[in-house]
C-alpha positions as CSV (number, residue, x, y, z in Angstrom):
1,X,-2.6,23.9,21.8
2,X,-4.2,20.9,22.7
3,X,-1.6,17.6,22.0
4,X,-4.5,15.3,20.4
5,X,-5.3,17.3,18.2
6,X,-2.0,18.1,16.8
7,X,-1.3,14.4,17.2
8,X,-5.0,13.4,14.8
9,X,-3.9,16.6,12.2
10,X,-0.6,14.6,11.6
11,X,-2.0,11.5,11.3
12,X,-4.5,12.7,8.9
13,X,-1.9,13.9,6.7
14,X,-0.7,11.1,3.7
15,X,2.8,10.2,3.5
16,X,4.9,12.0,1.1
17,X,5.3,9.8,-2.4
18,X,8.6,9.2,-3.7
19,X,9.0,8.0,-7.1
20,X,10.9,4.8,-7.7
21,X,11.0,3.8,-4.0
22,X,6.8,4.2,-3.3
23,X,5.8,4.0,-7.1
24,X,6.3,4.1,-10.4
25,X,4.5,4.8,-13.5
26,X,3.9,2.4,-16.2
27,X,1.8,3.5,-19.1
28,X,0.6,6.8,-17.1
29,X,-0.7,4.3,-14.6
30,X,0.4,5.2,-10.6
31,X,1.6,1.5,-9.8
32,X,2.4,1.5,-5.5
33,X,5.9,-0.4,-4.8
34,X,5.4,-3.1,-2.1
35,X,7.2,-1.0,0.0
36,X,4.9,2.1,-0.1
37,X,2.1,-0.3,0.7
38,X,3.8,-2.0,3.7
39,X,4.2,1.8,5.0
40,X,0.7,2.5,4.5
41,X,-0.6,-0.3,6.7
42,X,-3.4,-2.0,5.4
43,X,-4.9,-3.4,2.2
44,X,-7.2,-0.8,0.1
45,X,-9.0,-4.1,-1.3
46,X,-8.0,-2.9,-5.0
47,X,-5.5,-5.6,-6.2
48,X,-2.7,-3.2,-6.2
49,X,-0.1,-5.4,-7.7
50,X,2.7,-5.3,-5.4
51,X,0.2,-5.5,-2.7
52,X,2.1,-8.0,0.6
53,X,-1.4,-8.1,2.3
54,X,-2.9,-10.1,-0.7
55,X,0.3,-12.9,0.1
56,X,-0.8,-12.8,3.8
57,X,-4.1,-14.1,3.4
58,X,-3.7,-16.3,1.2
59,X,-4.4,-20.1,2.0
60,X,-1.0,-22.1,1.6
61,X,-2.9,-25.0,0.7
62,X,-4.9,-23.2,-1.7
63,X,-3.6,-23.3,-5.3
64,X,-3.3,-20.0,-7.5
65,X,-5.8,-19.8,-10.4
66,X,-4.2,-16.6,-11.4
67,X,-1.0,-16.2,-14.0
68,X,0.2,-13.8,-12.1
């Protein structure tokens, strides 16, 4: 078997979800745990609300508009 493609068939594969310490649900609505999304790598650009790439970005000088 050829290494790399082992290697991009692993990768390819999600992680496994666990429930309380990746996510929770609230309502019947799939809400990510900042740690799941740290583990995942990037920002999907979907407001997620634990989401520590949104913090990252943000301007310190700018001021929040948002009540969240």
């Amino acid at each position: 078997m050829d290494p790399l493609k082992i290697r991009t068939t692993e990768q390819a594969q999600p992680p496994e979800l666990r429930e309380k310490e990746d996510f929770y649900l609230e309502d019947g609505v799939v809400v990510f745990t900042e740690q799941y999304l740290l583990r995942k790598g990037s920002c999907c650009l979907c407001g997620c609300r634990h989401c520590p790439y949104r913090k990252q970005k943000k301007n310190p000088d700018q001021k929040s508009t948002s009540s969240l």
